[in-house]
Biopython code that builds the backbone (N, CA, C, O; Angstrom):
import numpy as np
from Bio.PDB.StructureBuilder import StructureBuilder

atoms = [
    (1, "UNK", "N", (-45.751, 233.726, -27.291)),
    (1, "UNK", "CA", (-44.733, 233.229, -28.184)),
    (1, "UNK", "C", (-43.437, 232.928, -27.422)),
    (1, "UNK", "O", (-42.759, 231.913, -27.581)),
    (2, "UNK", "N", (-43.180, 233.913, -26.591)),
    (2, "UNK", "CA", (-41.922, 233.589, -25.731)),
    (2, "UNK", "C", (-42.287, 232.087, -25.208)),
    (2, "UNK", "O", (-42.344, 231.311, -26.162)),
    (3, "UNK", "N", (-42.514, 231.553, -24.124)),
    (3, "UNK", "CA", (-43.363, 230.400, -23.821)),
    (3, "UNK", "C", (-43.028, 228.948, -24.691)),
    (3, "UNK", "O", (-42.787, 227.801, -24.314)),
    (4, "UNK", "N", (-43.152, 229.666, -26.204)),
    (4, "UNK", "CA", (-43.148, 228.411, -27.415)),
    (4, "UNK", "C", (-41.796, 228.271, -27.433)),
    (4, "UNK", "O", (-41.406, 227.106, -27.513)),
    (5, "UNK", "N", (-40.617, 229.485, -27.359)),
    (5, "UNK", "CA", (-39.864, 229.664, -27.816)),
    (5, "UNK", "C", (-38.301, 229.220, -26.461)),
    (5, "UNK", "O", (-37.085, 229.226, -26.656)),
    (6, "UNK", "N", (-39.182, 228.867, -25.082)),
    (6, "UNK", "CA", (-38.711, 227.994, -24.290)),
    (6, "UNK", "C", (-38.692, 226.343, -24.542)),
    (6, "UNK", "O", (-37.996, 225.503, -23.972)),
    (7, "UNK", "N", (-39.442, 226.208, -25.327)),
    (7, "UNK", "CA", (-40.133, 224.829, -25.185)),
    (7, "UNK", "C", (-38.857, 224.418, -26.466)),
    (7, "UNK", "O", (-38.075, 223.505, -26.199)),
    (8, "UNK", "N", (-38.738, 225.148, -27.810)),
    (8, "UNK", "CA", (-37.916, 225.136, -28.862)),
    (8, "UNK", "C", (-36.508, 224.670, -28.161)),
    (8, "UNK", "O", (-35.831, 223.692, -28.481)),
    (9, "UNK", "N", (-36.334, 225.294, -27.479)),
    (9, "UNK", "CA", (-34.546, 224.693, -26.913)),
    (9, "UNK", "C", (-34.468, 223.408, -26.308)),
    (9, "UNK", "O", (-33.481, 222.833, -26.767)),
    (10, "UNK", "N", (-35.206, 222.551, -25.297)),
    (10, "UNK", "CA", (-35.282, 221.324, -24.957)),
    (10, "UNK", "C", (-35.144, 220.314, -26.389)),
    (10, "UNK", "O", (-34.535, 219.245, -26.443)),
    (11, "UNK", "N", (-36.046, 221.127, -27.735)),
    (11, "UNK", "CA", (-35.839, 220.055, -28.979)),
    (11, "UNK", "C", (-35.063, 219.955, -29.566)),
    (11, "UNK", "O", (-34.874, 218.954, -30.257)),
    (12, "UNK", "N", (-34.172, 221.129, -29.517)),
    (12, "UNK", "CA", (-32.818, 221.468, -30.364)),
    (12, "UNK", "C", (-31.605, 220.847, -29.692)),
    (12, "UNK", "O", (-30.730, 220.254, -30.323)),
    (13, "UNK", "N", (-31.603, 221.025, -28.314)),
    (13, "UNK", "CA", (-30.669, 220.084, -27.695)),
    (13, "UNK", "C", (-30.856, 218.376, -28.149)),
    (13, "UNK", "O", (-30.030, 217.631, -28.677)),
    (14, "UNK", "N", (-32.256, 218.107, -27.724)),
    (14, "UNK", "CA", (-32.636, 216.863, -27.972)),
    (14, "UNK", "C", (-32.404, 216.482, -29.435)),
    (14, "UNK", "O", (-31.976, 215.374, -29.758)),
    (15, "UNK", "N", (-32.598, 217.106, -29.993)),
    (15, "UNK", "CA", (-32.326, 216.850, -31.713)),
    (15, "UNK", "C", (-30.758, 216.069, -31.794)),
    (15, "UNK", "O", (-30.423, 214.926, -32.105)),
    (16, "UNK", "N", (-29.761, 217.658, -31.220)),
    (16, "UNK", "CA", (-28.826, 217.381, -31.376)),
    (16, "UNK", "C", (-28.186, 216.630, -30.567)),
    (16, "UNK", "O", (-26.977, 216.803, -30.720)),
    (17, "UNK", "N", (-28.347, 216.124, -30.036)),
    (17, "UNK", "CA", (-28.057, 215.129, -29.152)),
    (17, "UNK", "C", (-28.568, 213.627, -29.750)),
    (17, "UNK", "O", (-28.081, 212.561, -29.371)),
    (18, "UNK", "N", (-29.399, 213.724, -30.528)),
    (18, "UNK", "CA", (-29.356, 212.757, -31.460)),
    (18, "UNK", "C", (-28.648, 212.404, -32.761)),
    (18, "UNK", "O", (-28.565, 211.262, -33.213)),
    (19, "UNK", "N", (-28.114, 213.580, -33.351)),
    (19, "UNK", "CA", (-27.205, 213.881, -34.572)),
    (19, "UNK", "C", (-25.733, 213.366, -33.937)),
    (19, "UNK", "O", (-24.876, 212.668, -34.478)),
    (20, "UNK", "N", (-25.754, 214.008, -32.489)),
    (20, "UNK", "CA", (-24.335, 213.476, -32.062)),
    (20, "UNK", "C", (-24.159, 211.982, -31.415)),
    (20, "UNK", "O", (-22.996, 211.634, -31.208)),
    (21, "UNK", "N", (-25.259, 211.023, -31.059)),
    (21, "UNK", "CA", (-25.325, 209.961, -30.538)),
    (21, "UNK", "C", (-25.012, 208.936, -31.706)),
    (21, "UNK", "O", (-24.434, 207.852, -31.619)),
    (22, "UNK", "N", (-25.766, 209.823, -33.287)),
    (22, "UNK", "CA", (-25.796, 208.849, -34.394)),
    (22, "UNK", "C", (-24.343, 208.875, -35.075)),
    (22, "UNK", "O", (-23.748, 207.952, -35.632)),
    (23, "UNK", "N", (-24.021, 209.955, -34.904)),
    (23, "UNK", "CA", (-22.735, 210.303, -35.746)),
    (23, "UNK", "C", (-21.710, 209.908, -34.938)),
    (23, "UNK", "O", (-20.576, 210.010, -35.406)),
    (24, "UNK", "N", (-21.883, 209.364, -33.537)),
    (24, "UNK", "CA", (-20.420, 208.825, -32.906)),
    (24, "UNK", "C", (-20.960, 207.230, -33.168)),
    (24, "UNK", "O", (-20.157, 206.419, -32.706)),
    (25, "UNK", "N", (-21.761, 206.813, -33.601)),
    (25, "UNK", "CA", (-22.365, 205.474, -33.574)),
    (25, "UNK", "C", (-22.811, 204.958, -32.296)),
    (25, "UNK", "O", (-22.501, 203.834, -31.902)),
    (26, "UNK", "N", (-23.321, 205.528, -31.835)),
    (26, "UNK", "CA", (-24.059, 204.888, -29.913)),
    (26, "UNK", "C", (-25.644, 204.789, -30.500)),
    (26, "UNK", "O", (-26.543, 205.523, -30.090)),
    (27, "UNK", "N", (-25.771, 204.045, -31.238)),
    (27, "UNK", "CA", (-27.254, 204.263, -31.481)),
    (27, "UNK", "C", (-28.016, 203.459, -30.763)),
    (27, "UNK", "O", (-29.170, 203.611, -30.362)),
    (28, "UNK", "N", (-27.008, 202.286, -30.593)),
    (28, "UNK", "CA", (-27.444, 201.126, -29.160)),
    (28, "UNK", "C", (-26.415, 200.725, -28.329)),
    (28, "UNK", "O", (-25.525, 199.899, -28.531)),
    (29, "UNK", "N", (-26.718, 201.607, -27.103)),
    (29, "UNK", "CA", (-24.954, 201.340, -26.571)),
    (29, "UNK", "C", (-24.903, 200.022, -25.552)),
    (29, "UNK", "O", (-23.801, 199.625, -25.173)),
    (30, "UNK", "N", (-26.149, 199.341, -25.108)),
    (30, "UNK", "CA", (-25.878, 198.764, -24.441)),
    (30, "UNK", "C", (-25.862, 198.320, -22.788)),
    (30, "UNK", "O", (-25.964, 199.269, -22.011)),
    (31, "UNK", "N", (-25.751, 197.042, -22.226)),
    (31, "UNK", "CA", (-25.072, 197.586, -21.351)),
    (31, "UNK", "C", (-23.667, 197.898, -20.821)),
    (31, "UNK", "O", (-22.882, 197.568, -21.710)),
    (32, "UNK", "N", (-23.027, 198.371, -19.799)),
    (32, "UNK", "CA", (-21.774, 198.957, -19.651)),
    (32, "UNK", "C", (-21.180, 197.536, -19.294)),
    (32, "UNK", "O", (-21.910, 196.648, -18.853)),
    (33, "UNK", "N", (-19.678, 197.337, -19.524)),
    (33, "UNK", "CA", (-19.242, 196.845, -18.940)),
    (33, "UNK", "C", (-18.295, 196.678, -17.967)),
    (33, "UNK", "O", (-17.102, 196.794, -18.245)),
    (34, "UNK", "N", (-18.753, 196.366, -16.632)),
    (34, "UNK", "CA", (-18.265, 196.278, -15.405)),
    (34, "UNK", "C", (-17.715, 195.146, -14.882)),
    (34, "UNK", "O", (-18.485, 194.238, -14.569)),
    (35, "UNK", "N", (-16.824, 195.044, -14.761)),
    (35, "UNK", "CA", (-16.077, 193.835, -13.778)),
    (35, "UNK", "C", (-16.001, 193.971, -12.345)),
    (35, "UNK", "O", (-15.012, 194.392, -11.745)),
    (36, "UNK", "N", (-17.351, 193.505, -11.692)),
    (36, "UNK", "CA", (-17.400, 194.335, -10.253)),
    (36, "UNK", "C", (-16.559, 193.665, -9.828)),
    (36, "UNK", "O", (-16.364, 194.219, -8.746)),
    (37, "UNK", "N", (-15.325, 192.173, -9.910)),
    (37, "UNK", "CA", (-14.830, 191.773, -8.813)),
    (37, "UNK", "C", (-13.601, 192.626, -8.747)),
    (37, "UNK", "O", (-13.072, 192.786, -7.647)),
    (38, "UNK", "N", (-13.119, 193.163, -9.763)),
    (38, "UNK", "CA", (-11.490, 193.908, -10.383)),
    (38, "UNK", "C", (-11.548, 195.020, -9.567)),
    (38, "UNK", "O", (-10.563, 195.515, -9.018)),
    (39, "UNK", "N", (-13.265, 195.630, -9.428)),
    (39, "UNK", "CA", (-13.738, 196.776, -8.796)),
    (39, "UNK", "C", (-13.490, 196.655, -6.920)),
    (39, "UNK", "O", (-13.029, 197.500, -6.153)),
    (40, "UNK", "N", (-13.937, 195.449, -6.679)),
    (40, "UNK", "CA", (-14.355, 195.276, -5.164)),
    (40, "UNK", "C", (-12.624, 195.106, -5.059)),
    (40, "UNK", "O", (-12.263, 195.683, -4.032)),
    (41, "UNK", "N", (-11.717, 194.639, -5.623)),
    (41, "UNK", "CA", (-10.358, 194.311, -5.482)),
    (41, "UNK", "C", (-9.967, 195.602, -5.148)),
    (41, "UNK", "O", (-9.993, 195.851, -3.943)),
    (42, "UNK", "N", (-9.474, 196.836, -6.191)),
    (42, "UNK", "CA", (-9.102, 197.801, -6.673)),
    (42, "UNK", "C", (-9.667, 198.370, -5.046)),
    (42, "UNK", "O", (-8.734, 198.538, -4.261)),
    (43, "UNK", "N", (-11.112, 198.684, -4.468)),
    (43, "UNK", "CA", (-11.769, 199.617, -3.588)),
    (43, "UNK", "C", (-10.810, 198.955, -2.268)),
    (43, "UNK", "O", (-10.216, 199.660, -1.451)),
    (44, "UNK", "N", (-10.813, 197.569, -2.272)),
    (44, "UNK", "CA", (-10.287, 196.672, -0.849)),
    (44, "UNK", "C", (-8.547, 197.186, -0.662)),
    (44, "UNK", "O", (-8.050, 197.382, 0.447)),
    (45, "UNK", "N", (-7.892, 197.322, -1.790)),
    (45, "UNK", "CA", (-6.536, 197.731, -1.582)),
    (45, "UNK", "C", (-6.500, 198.893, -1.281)),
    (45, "UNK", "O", (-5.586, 199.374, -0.611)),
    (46, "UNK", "N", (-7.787, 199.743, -1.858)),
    (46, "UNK", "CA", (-7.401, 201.218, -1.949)),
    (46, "UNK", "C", (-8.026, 201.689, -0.270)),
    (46, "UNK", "O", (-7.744, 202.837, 0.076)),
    (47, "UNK", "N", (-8.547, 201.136, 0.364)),
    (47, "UNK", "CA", (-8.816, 200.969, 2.049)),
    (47, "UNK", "C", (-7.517, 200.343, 3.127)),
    (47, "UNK", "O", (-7.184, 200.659, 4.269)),
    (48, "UNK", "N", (-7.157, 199.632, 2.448)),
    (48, "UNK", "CA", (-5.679, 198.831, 3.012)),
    (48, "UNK", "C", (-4.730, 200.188, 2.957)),
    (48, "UNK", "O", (-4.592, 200.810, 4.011)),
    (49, "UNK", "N", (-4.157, 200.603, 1.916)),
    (49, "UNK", "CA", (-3.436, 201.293, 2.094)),
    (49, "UNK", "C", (-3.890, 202.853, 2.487)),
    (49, "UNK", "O", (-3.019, 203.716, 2.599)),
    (50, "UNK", "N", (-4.999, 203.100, 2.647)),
    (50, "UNK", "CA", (-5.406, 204.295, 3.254)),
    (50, "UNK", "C", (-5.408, 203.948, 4.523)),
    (50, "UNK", "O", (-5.118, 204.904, 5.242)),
    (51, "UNK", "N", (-5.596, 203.064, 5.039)),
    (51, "UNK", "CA", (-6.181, 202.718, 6.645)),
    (51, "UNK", "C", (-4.247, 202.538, 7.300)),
    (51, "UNK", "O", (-3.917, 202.401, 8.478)),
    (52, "UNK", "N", (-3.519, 202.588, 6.357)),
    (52, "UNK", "CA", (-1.811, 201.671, 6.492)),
    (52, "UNK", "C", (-1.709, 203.385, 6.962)),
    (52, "UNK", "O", (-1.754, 203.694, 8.153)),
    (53, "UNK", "N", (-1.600, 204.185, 6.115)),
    (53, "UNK", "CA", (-1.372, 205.667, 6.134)),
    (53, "UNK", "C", (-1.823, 206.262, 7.008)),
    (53, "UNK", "O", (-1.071, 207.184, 7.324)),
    (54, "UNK", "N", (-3.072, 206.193, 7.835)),
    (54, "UNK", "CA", (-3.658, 206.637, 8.809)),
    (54, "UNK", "C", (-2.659, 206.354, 10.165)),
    (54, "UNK", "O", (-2.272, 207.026, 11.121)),
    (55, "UNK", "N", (-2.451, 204.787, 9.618)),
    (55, "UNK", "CA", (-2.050, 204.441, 11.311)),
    (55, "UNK", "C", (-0.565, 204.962, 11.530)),
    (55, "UNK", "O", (-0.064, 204.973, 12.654)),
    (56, "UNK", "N", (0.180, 205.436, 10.288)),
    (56, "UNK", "CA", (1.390, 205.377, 10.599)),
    (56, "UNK", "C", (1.554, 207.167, 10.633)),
    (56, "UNK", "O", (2.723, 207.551, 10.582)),
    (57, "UNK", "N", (0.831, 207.901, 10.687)),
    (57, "UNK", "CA", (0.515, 209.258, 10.926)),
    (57, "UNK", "C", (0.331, 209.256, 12.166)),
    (57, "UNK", "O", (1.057, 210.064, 12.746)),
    (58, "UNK", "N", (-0.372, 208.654, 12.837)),
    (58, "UNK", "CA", (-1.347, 208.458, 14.184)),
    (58, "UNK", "C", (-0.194, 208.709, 14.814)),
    (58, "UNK", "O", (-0.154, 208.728, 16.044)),
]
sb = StructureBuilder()
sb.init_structure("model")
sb.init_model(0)
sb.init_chain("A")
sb.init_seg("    ")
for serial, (resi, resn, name, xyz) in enumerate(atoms, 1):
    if name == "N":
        sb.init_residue(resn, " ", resi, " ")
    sb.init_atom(name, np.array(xyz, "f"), 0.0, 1.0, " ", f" {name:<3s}", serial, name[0])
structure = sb.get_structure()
């Protein structure tokens, strides 16, 4: 019975994890949306000014 009573918690999470997916409305979320160029921008400055900081430590 112990055994059964492992197996019970994976469904109860899973349950609720469905009560909470439905009740925030994600019932189809989709895909995400990403703007990889805003991204590759944002990563390229954020190397510029780390690499600026390095050298002026050096």
């Amino acid at each position: 019975m112990g055994a059964l009573l492992w197996l019970l918690i994976p469904l109860v999470v899973g349950v609720a994890a469905g009560i909470w997916a439905w009740g925030t409305e994600r019932r189809d979320p989709g895909p995400p949306n990403h703007d990889t160029w805003e991204d590759l921008d944002r990563y390229q400055r954020l190397r510029t000014v780390l690499s600026a900081e390095h050298r002026k430590t050096a």
